[in-house]
C-alpha positions as CSV (number, residue, x, y, z in Angstrom):
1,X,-27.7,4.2,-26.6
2,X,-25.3,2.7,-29.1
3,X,-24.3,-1.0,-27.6
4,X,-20.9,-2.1,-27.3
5,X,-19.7,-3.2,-30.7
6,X,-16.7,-5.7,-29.2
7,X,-18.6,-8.8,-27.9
8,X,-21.7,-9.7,-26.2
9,X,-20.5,-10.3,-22.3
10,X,-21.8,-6.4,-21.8
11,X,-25.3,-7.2,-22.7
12,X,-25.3,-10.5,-21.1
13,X,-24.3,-9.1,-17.2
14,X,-28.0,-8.1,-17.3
15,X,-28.0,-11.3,-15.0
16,X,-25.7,-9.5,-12.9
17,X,-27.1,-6.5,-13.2
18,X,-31.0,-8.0,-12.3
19,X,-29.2,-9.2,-9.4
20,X,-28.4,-6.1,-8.1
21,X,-30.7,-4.4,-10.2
22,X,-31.0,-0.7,-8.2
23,X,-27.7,-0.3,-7.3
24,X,-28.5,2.9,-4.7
25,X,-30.0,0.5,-2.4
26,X,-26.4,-0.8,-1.7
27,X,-24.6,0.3,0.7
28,X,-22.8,3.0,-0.5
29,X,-19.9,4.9,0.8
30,X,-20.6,6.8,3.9
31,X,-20.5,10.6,4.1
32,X,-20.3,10.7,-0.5
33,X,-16.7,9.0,0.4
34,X,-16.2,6.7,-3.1
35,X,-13.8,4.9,-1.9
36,X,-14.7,1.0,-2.4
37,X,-15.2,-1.1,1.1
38,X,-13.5,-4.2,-1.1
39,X,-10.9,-2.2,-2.3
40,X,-7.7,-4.1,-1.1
41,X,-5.4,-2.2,1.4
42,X,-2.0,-3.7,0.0
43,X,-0.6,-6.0,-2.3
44,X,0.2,-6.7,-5.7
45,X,-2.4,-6.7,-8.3
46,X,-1.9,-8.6,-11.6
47,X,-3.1,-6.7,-14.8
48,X,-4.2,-9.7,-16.8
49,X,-2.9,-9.7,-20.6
50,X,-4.1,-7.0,-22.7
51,X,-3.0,-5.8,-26.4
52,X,-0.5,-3.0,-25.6
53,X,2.1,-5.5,-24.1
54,X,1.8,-4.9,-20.8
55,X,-0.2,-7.6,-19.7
56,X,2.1,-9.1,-16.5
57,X,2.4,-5.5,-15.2
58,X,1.5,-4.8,-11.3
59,X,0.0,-2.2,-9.9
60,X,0.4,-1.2,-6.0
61,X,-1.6,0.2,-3.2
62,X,0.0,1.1,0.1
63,X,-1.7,2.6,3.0
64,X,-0.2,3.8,6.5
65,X,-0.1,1.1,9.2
66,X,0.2,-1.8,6.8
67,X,3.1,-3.5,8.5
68,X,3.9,-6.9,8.2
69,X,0.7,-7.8,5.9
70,X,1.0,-10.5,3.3
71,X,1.0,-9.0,-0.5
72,X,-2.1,-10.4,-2.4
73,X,-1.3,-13.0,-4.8
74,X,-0.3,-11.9,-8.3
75,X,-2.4,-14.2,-10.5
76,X,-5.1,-13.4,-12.3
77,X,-7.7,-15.8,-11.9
78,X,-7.5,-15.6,-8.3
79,X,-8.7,-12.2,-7.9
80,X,-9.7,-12.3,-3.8
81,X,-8.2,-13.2,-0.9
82,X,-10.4,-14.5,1.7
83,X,-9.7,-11.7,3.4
84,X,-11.2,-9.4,0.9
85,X,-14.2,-11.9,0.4
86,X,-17.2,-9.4,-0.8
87,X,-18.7,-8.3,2.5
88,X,-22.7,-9.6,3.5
89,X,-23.7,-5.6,3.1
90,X,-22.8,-5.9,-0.4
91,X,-24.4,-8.1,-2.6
92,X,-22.3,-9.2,-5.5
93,X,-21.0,-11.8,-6.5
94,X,-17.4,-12.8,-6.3
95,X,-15.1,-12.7,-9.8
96,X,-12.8,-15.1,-7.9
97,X,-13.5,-17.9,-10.6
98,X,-11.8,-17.7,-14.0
99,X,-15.5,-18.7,-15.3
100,X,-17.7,-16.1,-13.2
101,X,-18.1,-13.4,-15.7
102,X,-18.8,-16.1,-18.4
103,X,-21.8,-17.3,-16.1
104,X,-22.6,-14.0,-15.5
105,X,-23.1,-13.3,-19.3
106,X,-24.7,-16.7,-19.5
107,X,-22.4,-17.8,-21.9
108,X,-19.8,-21.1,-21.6
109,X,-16.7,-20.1,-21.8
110,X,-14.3,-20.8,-24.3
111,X,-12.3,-24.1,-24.8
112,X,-9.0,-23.5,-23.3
113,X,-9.4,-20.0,-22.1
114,X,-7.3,-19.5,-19.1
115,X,-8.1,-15.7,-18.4
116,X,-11.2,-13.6,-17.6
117,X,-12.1,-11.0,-20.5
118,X,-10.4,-12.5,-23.3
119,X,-10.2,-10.5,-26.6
120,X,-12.2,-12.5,-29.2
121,X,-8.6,-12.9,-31.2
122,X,-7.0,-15.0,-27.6
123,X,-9.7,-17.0,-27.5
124,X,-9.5,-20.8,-28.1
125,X,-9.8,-21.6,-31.9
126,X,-13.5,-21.7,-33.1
127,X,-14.8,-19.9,-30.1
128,X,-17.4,-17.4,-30.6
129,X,-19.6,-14.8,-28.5
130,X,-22.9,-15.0,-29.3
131,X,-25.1,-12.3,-30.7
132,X,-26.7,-9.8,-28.3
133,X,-30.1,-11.8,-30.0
134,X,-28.8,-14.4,-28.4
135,X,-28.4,-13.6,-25.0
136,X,-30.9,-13.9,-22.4
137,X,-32.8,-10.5,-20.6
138,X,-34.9,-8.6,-22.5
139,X,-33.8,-5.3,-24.5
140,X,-33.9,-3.3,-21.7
141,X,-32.2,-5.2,-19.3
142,X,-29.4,-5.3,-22.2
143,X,-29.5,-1.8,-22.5
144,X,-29.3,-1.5,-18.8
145,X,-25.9,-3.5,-18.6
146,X,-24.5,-0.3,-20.4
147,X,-26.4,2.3,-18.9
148,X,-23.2,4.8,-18.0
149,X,-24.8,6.3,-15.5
150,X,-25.8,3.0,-13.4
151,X,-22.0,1.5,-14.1
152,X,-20.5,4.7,-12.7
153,X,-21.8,4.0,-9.6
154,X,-21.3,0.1,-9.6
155,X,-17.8,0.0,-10.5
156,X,-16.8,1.7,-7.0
157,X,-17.9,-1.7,-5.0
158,X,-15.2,-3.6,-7.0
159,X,-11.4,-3.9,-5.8
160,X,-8.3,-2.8,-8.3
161,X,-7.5,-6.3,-9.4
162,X,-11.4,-6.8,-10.3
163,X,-11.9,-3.6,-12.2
164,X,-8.9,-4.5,-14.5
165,X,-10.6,-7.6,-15.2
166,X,-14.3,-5.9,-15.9
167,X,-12.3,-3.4,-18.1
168,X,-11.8,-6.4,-20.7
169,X,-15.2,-7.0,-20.5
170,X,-16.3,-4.8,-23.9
171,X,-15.7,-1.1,-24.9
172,X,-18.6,0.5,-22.9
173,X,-17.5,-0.6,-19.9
174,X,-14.0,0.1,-20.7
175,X,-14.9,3.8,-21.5
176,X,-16.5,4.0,-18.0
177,X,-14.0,2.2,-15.7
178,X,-10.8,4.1,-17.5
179,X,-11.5,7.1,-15.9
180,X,-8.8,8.3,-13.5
181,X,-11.6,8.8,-10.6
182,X,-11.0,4.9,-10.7
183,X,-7.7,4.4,-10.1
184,X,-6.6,7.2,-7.8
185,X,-4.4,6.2,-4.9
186,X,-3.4,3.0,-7.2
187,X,0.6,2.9,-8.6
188,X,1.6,0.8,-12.2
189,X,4.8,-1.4,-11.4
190,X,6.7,-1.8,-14.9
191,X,9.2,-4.2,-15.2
192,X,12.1,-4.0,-17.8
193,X,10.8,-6.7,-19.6
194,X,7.4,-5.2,-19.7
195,X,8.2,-1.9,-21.3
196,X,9.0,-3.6,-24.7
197,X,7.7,-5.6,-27.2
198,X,10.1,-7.8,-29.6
199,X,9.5,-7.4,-33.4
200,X,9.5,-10.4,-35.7
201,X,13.4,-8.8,-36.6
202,X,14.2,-9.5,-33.4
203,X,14.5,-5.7,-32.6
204,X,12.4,-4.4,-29.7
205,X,10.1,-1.5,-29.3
206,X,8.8,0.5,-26.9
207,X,5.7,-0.6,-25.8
208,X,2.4,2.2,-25.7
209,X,1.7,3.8,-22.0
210,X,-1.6,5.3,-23.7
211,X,-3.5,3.2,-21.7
212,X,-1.9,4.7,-18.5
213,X,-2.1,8.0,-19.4
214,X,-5.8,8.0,-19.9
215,X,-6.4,6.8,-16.5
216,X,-4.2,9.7,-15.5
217,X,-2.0,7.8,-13.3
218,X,1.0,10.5,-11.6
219,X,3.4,7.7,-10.4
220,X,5.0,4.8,-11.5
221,X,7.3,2.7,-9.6
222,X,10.1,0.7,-12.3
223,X,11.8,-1.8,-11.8
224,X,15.6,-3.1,-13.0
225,X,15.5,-0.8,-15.8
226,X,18.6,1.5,-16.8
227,X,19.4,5.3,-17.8
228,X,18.6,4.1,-21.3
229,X,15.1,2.6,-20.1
230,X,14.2,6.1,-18.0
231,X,14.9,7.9,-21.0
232,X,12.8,6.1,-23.4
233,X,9.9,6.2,-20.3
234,X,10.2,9.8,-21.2
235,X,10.0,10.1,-23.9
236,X,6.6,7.7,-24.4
237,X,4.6,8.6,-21.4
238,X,2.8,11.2,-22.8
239,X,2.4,12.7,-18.9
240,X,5.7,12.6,-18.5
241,X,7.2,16.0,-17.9
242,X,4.6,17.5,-16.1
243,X,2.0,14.7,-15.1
244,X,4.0,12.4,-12.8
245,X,4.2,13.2,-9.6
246,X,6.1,10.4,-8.2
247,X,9.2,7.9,-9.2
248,X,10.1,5.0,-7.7
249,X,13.0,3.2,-9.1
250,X,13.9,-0.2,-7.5
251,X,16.9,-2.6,-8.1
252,X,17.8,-0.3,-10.9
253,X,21.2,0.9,-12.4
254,X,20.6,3.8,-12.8
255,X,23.9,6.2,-12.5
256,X,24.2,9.7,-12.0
257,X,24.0,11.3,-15.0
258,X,20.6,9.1,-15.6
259,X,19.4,10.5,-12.0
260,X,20.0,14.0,-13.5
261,X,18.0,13.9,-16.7
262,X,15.3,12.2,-14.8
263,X,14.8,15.2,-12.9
264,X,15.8,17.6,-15.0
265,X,13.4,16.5,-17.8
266,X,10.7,15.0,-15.4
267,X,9.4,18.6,-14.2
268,X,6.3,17.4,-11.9
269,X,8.0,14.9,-9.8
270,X,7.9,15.8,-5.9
271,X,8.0,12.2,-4.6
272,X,11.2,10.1,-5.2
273,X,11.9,6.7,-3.9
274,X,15.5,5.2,-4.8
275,X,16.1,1.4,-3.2
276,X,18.6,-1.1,-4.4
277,X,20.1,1.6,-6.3
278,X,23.6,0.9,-6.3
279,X,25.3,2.6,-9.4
280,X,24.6,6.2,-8.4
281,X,26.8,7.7,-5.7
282,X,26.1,10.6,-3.5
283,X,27.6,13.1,-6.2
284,X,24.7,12.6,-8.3
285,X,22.3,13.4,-5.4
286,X,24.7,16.7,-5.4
287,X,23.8,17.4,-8.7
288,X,20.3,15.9,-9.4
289,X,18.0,16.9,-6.1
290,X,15.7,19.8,-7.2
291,X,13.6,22.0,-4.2
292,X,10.1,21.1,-5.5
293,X,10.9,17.4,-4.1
294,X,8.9,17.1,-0.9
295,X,9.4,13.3,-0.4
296,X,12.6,11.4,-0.2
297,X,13.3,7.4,0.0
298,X,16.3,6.3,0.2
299,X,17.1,2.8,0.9
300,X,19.8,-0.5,0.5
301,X,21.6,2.3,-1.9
302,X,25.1,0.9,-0.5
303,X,26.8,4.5,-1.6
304,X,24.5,6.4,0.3
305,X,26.4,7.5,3.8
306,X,26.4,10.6,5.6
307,X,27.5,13.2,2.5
308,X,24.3,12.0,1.2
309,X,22.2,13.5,4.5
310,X,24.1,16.8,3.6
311,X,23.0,16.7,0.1
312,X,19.7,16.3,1.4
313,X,19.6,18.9,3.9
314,X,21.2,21.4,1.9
315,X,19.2,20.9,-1.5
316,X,15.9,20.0,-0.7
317,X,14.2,23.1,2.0
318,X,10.9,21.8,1.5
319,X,11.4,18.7,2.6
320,X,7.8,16.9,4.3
321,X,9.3,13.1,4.7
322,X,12.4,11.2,4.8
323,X,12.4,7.6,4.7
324,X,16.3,6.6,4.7
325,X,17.4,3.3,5.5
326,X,21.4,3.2,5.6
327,X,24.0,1.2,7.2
328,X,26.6,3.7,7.0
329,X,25.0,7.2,8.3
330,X,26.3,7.9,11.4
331,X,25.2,10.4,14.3
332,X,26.6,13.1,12.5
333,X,24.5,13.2,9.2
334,X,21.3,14.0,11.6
335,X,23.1,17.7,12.8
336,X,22.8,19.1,9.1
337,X,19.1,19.5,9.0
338,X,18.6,23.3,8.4
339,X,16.5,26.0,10.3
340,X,13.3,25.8,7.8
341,X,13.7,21.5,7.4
342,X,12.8,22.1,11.2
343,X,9.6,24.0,10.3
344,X,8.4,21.9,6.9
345,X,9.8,18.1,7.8
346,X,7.0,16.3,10.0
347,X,8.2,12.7,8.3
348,X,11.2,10.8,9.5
349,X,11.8,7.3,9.2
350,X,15.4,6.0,9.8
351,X,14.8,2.0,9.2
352,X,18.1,0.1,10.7
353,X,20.2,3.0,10.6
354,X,23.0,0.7,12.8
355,X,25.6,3.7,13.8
356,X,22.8,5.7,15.4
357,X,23.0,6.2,19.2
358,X,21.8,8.4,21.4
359,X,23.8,11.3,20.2
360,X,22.5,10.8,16.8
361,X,18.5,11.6,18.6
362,X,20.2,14.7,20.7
363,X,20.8,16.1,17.1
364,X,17.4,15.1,15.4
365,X,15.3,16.0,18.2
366,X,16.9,19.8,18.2
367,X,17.2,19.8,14.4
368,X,13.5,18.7,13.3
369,X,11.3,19.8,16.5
370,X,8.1,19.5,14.9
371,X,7.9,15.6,13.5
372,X,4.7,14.2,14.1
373,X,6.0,10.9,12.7
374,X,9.0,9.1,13.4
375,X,10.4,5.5,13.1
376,X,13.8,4.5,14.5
377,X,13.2,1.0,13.2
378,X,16.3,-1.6,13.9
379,X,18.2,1.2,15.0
380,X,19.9,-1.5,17.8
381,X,21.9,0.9,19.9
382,X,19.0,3.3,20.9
383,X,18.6,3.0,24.2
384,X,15.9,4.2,26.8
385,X,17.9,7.4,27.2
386,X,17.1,8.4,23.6
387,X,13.6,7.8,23.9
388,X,13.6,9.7,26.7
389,X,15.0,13.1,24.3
390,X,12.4,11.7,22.2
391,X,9.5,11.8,24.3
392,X,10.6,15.3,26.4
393,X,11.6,17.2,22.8
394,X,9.0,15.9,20.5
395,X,5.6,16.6,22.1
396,X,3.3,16.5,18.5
397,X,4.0,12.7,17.8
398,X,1.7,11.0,16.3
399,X,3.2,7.4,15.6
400,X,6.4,6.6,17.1
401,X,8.0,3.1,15.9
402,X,10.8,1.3,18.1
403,X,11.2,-1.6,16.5
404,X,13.8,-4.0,16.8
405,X,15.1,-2.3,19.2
406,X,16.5,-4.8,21.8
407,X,17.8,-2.1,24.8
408,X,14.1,-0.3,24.8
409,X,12.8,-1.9,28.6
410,X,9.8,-0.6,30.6
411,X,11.4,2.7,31.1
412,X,11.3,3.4,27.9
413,X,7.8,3.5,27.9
414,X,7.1,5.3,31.0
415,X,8.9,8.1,29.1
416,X,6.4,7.5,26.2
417,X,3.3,7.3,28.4
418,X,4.3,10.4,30.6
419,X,5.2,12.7,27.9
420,X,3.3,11.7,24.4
421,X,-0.1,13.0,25.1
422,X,-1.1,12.9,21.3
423,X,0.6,9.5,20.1
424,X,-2.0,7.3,18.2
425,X,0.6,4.5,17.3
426,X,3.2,2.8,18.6
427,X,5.3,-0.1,17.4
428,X,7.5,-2.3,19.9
429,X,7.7,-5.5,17.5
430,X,10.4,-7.8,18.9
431,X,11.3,-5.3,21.5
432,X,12.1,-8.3,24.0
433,X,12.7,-6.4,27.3
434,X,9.2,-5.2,27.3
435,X,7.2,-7.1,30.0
436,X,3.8,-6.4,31.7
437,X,4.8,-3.3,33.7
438,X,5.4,-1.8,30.5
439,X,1.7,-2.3,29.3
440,X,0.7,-0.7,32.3
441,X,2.3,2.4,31.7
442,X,0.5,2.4,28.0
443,X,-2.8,1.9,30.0
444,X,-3.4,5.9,30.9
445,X,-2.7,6.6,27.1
446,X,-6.4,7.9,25.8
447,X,-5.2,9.2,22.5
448,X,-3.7,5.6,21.6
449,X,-5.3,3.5,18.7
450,X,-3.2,1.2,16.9
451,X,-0.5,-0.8,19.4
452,X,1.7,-3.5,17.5
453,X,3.5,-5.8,20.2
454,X,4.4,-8.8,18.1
455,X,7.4,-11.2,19.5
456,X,7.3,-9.6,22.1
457,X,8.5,-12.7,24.1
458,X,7.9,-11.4,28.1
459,X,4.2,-10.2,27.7
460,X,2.0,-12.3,29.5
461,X,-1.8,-12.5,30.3
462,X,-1.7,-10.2,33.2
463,X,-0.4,-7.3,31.1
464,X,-2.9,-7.9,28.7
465,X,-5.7,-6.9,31.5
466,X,-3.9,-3.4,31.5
467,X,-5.1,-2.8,27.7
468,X,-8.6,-3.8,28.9
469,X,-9.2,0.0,29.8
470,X,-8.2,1.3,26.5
471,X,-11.3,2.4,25.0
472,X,-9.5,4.1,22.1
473,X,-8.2,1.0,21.1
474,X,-8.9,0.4,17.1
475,X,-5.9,-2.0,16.4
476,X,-3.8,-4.7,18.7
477,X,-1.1,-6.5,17.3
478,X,0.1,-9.9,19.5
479,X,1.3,-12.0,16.8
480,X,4.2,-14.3,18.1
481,X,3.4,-13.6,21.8
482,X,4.1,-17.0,23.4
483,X,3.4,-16.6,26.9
484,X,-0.4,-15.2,26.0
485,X,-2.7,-17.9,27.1
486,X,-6.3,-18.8,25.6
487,X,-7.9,-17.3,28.6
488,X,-6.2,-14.2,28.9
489,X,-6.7,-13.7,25.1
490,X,-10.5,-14.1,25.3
491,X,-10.7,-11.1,27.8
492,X,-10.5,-8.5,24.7
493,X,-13.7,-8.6,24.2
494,X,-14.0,-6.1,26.6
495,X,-12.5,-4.1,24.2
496,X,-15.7,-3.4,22.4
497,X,-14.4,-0.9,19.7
498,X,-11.8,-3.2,18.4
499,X,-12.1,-3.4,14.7
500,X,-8.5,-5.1,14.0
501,X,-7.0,-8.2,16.3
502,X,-3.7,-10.0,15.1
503,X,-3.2,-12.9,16.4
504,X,-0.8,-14.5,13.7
505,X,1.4,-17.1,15.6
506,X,0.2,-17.4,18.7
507,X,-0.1,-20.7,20.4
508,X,-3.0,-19.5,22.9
509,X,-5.0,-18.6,19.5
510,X,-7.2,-22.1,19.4
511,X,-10.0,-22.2,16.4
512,X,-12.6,-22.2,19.7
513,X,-11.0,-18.9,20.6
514,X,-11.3,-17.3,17.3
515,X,-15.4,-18.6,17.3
516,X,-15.8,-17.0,20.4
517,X,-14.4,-13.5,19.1
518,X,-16.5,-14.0,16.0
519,X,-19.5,-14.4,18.6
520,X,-18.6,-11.2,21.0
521,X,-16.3,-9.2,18.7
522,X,-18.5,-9.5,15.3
523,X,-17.2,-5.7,14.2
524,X,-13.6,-7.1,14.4
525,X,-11.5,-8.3,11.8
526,X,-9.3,-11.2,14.0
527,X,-6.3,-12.6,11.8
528,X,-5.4,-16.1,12.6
């Protein structure tokens, strides 16, 4: 096997390698699932600088039931979180230090070198890698550091942010780690700035995607750019018309002649997402929105009202989710859902949707019977009336989220308990009538796993010994509960299956409390 011709960190891992040197006795994913345990559920992941320009570009990972969870740090060097420190199952050793891949090749690193994987040409001045001769392991442990087949199955125990680090590393392992089974699930976030490089004329140019394109990535989320910047995206993503799959444009100004071109010209796309998108209006949705889009997100677009919701309805039959957050849709805009929406539309979220009341649910409930998920997040004048339609019409929920909603009491979710046989989540974050009668009637749910009460001011220790019961717990959110005491808190370890406990800002939380889950809860992850 040819080694890599580009440095000598490849051949030098061997250390690494030796360390782990038969990778199947790892613990690998359960059941042939590849998915990495340290892969990171959310956050922002910095792609350190690399020849094609696009070295400060992000790249996103989003996952359902990640509310609230703070984005990992951008920066390079710091490549884990705490919270995605490698797990004791998995030996290997952490790239969080700018200097760990250096020590892993045995080599010093360079003078001045601020970044892992350097090219040779960023390097401080007089810095060189040292022969493959040089390096210390024997020929075949050398050889083994760029053995394909071994490095196909090692690269799945590293997170996003770490395999765009070992893809500097040297051509071989590049090859290996740019295959799109490696970065599935994972979205590039491009910046205006970052699709161009300035010439010494002072002209700029379009920077090369090729690097994207060969990991096969089918969406891209961009950010601030114009019509003019969409166009040129076009026209240099070689996946372009058929490939992607999903847009997101954010903060952008895009208009509506640039929303029409998009679509027209960008064939594959089924998954839109327009926020802070202020220069479009609702006649370009009119003219723009093709059938093949299954996915719509809409949101702080301040020309989007309740024309818009007709566009939507009318133009887009095969509609699967809605995610529309709008300050001037009204109880209206939810009547114009058609006959099939009501069959193919399981996905609605309507995030602080102000002008929706009760009337506003009478309409959805009859017009989309069949949602499985829905969110009526900060929409303030819902009362426990409309969860009542909610819970009476929509029988196949899911996850229900009532959110900032201030008038949801107890009531509400007696409603909820009595009706929603097959709810798994439910979100009452700062939902400040609730008390601990409420909790009682979420005590016969058996379907229920994931329960976010945070700032939810009235809760107190006695409601907590409803949840007790809840076997199917898997996730209890209490963040900003001030009323929950140390003592009532350290009764959840009765709840045995528990595998995620948030108790972010919550003044019975003490460190002894959080040792004595890490004692009796060790499956559970507890945030402080």
């Amino acid at each position: 096997m040819a080694n890599c011709s580009r440095c000598g960190l490849c051949a030098g891992a061997t250390a690494f390698l030796c360390h782990v040197r038969d990778p199947w006795k790892m613990s690998n994913p359960r059941n042939g699932d590849t998915k990495p345990p340290c892969l990171p559920r959310n956050g922002l992941v910095k792609i350190p600088t690399q020849p094609n320009g696009l070295g400060s570009a992000s790249i996103t990972k989003g996952t359902p039931a990640v509310k609230n969870r703070l984005c990992q740090p951008s920066s390079v060097p710091a490549i884990l979180s705490p919270a995605l420190a490698p797990r004791s199952d998995l030996p290997i050793p952490s790239l969080a230090s700018p200097l760990s891949l250096a020590a892993l090749a045995g080599v010093s690193s360079p003078p001045g070198a601020s970044l892992v994987g350097l090219n040779s040409s960023e390097a401080a001045p007089g810095a060189e890698h040292p022969s493959p001769e040089r390096l210390p392991g024997s020929p075949s442990e050398r050889q083994l550091a760029v053995d394909e087949k071994i490095l196909n199955r090692l690269f799945w125990y590293f997170s996003a942010c770490e395999k765009c680090v070992l893809a500097q590393v040297c051509k071989a392992w590049r090859r290996v780690l740019y295959q799109p089974k490696f970065w599935v699930g994972l979205t590039p976030v491009l910046h205006t700035k970052e699709l161009y490089n300035v010439l010494p004329g002072g002209e700029k140019e379009f920077v090369s995607l090729q690097g994207f394109a060969v990991r096969g990535f089918d969406g891209f989320c961009l950010v601030g750019v114009s019509d003019l910047d969409i166009c040129e995206f076009i026209d240099n993503y070689p996946l372009s018309k058929k490939g992607v799959k999903s847009m997101s444009l954010k903060r952008s100004t895009i208009t509506d002649a640039g929303l029409e071109v998009m679509l027209e010209q960008m064939q594959g796309v089924v998954r839109l997402e327009l926020s802070g998108c202020n220069d479009f209006t609702e006649a370009g949705l009119w003219s723009s929105l093709n059938a093949r889009i299954t996915a719509l997100s809409v949101s702080d677009c301040i020309n989007v009202a309740d024309d818009a919701i007709a566009a939507i309805s009318q133009l887009l039959p095969n509609l699967a989710e809605l995610n529309l957050q709008a300050y001037h849709v009204t109880d209206t805009a939810l009547a114009y859902f058609t006959a099939k929406q009501g069959y193919t539309t399981h996905t609605l979220r309507l995030n602080s949707c102000w002008e929706i009341t009760n009337h506003g649910v009478v309409n959805m409930v009859h017009s989309l019977p069949n949602l499985s998920v829905l969110s009526l997040s900060g929409c303030s004048k819902v009362t426990d009336d409309g969860v009542e339609l909610v819970a009476e019409n929509l029988r196949k929920l899911r996850s229900l989220d009532l959110s900032w909603c201030p008038r949801i009491t107890d009531m509400a979710l007696e409603y909820i308990a009595c009706d929603l046989h097959k709810l798994e989540e439910l979100v009452l974050d700062r939902c400040v009538r609730i008390t601990d009668t409420g909790l009682s009637y979420l005590s016969t749910m058996s379907s229920l796993r994931s329960l976010y009460l945070r700032w939810c001011c009235q809760v107190q220790d006695f409601g907590l010994k409803h949840l007790l019961g809840m076997g199917s717990l898997r996730l209890l959110s209490l963040a900003g509960c001030p009323l929950l005491t140390t003592t009532g808190l350290s009764g959840l370890v009765q709840l045995q299956d528990l595998e995620e406990l948030e108790l972010t800002n919550c003044p019975g939380a003490t460190p002894e409390l959080f040792k004595y889950f890490s004692q009796h809860l060790p499956c559970c992850m507890v945030i402080e």
